[in-house]
C-alpha positions in Angstrom: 20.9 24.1 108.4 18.2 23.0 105.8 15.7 25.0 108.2 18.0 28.1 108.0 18.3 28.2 104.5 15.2 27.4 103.8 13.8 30.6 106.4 16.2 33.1 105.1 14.6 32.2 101.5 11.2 33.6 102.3 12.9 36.7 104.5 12.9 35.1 107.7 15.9 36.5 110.5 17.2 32.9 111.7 19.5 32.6 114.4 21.1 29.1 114.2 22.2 28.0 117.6 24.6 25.2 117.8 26.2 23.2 120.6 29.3 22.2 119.1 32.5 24.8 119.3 33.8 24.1 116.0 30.5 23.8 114.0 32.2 20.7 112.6 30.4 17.0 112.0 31.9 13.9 113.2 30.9 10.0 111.0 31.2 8.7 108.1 29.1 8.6 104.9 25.3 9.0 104.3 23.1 7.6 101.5 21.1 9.7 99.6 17.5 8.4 98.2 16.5 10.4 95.0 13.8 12.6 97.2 16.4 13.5 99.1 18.4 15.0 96.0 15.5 16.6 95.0 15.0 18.6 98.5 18.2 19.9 98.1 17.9 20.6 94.8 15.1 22.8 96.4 17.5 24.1 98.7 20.2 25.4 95.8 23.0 22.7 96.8 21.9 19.7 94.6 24.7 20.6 92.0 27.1 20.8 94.6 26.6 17.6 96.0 26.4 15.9 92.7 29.9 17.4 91.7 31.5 16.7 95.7 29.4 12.9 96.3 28.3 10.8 93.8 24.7 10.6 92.5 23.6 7.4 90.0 20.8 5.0 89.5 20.0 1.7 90.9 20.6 -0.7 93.9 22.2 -3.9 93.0 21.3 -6.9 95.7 24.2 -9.6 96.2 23.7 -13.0 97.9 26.4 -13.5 100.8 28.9 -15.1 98.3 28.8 -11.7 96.9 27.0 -12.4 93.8 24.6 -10.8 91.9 20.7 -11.9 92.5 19.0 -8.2 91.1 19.1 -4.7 91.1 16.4 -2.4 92.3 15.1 0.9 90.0 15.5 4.3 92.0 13.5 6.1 89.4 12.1 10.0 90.4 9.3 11.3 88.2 9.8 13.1 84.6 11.2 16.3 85.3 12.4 15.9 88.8 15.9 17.2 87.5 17.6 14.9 89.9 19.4 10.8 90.3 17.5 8.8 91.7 20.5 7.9 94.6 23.5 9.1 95.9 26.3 9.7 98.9 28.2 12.0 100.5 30.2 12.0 103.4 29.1 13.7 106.1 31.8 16.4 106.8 31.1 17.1 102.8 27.6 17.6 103.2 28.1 19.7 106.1 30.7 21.8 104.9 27.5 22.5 101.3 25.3 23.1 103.8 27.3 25.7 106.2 28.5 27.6 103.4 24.9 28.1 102.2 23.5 28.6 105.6 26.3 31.3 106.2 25.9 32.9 102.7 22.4 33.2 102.9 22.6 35.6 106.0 22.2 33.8 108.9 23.2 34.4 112.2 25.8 31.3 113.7 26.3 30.9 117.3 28.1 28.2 118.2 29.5 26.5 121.4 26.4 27.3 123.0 22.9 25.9 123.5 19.3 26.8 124.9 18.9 26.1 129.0 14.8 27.2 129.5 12.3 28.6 127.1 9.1 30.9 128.4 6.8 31.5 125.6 3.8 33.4 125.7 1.0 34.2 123.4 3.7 36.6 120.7 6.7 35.0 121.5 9.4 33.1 123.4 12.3 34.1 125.7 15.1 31.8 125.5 17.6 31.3 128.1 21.2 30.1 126.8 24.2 28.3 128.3 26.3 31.0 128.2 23.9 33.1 130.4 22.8 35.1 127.5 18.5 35.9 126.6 17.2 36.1 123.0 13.4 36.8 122.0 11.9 35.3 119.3 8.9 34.7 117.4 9.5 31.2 116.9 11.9 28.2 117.9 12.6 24.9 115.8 14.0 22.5 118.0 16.4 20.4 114.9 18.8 18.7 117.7 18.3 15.5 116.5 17.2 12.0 118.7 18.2 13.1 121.8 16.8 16.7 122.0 16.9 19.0 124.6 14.4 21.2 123.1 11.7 17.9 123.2 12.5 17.8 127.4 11.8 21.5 127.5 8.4 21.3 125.4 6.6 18.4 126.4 6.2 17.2 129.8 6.7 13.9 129.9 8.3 13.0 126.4 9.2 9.5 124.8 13.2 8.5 125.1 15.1 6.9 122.8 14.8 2.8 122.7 17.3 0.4 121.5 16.3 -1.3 118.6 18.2 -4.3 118.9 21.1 -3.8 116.0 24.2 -1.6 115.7 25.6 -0.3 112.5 29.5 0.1 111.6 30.7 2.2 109.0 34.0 2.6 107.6 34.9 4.1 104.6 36.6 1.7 101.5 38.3 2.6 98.1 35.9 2.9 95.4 36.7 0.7 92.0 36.2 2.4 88.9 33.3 -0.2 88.0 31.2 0.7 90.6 28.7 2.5 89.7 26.0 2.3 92.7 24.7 0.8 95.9 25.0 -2.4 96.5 22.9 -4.6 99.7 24.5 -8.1 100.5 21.7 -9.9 101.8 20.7 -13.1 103.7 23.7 -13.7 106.0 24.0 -12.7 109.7 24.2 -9.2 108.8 23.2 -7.0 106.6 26.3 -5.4 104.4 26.2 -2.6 102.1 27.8 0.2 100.4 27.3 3.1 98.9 29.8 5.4 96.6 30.3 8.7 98.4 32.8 10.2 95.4 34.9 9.1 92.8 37.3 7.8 95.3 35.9 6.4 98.1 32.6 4.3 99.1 31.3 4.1 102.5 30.6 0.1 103.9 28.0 -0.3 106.7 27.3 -3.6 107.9 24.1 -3.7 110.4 24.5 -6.8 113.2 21.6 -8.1 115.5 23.5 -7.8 119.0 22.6 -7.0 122.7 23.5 -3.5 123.5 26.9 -3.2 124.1 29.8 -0.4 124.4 32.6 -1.0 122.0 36.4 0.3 122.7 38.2 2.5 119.9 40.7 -0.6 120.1 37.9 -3.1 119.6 36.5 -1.9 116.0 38.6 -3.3 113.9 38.5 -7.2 114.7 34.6 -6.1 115.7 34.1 -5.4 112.4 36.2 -8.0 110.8 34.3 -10.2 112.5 30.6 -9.5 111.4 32.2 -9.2 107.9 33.9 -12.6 108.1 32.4 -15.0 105.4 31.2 -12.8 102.9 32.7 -12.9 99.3 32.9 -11.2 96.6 34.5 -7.5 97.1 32.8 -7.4 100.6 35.8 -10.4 101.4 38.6 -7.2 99.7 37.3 -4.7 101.7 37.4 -6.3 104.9 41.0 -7.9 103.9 42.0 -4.3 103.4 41.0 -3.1 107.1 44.1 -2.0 108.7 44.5 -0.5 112.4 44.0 2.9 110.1 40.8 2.6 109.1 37.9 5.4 110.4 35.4 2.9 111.9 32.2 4.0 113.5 29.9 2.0 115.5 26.5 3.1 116.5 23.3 1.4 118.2 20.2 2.3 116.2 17.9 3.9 118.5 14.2 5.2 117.9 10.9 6.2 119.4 7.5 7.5 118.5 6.3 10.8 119.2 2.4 11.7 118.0 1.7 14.8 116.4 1.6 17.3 118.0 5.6 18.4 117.5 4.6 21.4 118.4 3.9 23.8 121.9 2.6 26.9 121.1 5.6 28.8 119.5 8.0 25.8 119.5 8.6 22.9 116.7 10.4 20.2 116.4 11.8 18.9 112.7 13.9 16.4 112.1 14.8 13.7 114.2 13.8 15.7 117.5 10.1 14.9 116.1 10.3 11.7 113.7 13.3 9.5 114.2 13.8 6.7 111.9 16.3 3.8 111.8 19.1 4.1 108.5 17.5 1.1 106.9 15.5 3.7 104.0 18.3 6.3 104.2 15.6 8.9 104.6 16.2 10.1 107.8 18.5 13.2 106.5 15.8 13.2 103.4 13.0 13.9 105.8 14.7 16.7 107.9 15.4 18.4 104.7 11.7 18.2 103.3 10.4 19.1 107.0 12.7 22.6 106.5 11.0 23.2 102.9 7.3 22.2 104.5 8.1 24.6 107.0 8.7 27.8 104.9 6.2 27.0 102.8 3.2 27.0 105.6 4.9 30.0 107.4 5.0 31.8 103.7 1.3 31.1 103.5 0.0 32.1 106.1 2.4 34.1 108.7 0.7 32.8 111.5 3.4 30.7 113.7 0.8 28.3 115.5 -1.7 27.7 112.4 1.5 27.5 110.3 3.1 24.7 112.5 -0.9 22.7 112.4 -0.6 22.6 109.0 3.1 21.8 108.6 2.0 18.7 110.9 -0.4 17.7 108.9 1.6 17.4 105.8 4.2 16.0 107.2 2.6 13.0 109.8 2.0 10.3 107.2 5.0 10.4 105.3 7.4 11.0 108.2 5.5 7.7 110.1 5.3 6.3 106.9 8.7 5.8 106.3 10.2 5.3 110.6 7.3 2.1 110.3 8.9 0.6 107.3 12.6 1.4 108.5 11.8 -0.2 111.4 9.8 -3.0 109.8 12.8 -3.9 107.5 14.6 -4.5 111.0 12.5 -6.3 112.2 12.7 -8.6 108.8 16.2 -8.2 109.2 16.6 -10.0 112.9 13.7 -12.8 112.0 16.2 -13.5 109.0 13.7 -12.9 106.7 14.4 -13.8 102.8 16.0 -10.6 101.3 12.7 -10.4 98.6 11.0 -9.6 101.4 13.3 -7.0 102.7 13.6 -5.5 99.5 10.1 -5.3 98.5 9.4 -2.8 101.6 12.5 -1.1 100.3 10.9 -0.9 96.8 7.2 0.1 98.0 8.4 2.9 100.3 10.5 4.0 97.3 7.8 4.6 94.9 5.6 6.1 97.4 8.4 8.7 98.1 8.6 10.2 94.9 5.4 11.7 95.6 5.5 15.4 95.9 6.0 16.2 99.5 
């Protein structure tokens, strides 16, 4: 959707092809670093997700007793306009980001997805599910880890790995005095929160476990579990899980894919090119950049295959920069690292992403 909007801007036609029928978003919340506010302030929705999320300052660290040991700065550069943090949930966001991709004039097809691609030197035929054909200039693969785009492009392309943790989520009331993420570090998970409006935070708790497939019936005590022996208002929130509560659980899952993202007249953006584990909360921040990157280079120079090169190039470092150090942080995160040095990646990659993109 960021790509859409961001296309339209500079007069681009954009059909937006999506698999699901409903064009609806399923989870819980998502963090939002202060870059990440400031892409969509880019994108004309920054307002919107202040006034519909939450959007503050800070990171405050806990011990497992939940008490306080620090809080981290989320500072953005004079004049960024924007928080340095924030949350959403994700049916929120998505319901910003449809109305914008809609009002801005794109075309929506939904239920329906792309089956082959033949491109040739001034464009690509696309074959859909449905067993209609579109031409196009250009397609942006943006369907996320497991993209079907990346199996049509590349012959032979990385899969997903298991990264050896799993993530719960589950939204929790939010209490008036809190005013911004908080990390509880140095037990056998890592817990967190983040405030996603004025009523509600989201709680994620990331566990070191073998692959495994959990039940709907399973999540609750699951979860209890891994939150068993933490204090504080972690100990509230998981005495306040009830057979009710929306739980998620997900296995993190990565890979790396080398530049190029591109074949001829096909890109991928997002996590279809650069994956990254939630440990940074960049990984929707990055997608959203990629879109802006992308109309900028196509604006410049209106050639697709040197405007994808140099969208590549902008975009390699900080993309890698930032899936090494998520993945880094997990890896500090099994070995039971002490939380400084978790939170001192967290802190460098922080600062280096307030640089313009």
């Amino acid at each position: 959707m960021s790509t859409a909007i961001a296309l339209r801007r500079i007069g681009i036609a954009v059909d937006l092809v999506e698999i699901e029928p409903q064009w609806r978003v399923a989870g819980a919340g998502i963090t939002l670093t202060g870059p990440t506010l400031r892409a969509f302030d880019d994108l004309g929705v920054y307002d919107e997700v202040a006034s519909r999320g939450y959007v503050g300052e800070g990171i405050r660290v806990c011990n497992v007793a939940g008490e306080f040991v620090r809080d981290l700065a989320t500072p953005m550069p004079a004049g960024a306009g924007v928080a340095g943090s924030g949350g959403i949930t994700r049916p929120v966001l998505h319901n910003i980001l449809s109305t914008r991709t809609i009002t801005v004039g794109t075309r929506i097809r939904t239920g329906v997805s792309v089956a082959a691609l033949a491109q040739d030197a001034i464009g690509v035929g696309v074959a859909f599910s449905d067993g209609s054909t579109g031409r196009y200039d250009c397609v942006i693969g943006a369907d996320g880890v497991n993209s079907h785009i990346r199996e049509l492009i590349f012959a032979d392309p990385p899969r997903p790995e298991y990264t050896g943790q799993s993530v719960w989520r589950t939204f929790v009331p939010r209490p008036q005095d809190i005013d911004r993420r908080h990390y509880f570090l140095g037990g056998p998970a890592k817990v967190g929160f983040t405030p996603v409006s004025d009523q509600e935070m989201y709680l994620f708790a990331v566990e070191q476990t073998p692959r495994v497939f959990r039940e709907p019936h399973e999540l609750l005590d699951g979860l209890a579990a891994v939150l068993e022996g933490y204090g504080g208002i972690v100990q509230q929130f998981r005495e306040s899980l009830t057979p009710r509560s929306k739980i998620v659980f997900r296995p993190q899952e990565v890979f790396v894919l080398p530049t190029p993202w591109h074949r001829g007249r096909v890109l991928l953006v997002g996590d279809a090119a650069h994956p990254t584990t939630p440990q940074l909360a960049s990984g929707a921040g990055l997608a959203a950049e990629d879109a802006l990157v992308l109309a900028d280079e196509l604006d410049a120079t209106g050639l697709i295959p040197e405007a994808f090169a140099a969208f590549e190039k902008r975009r390699e470092h900080r993309c890698r920069m930032v899936a090494d150090s998520s993945s880094e942080i997990g890896r500090l995160e099994r070995a039971g690292a002490p939380p400084a040095a978790q939170t001192a990646v967290v802190e460098r990659v922080l600062a280096q992403l307030m640089e313009p993109i």
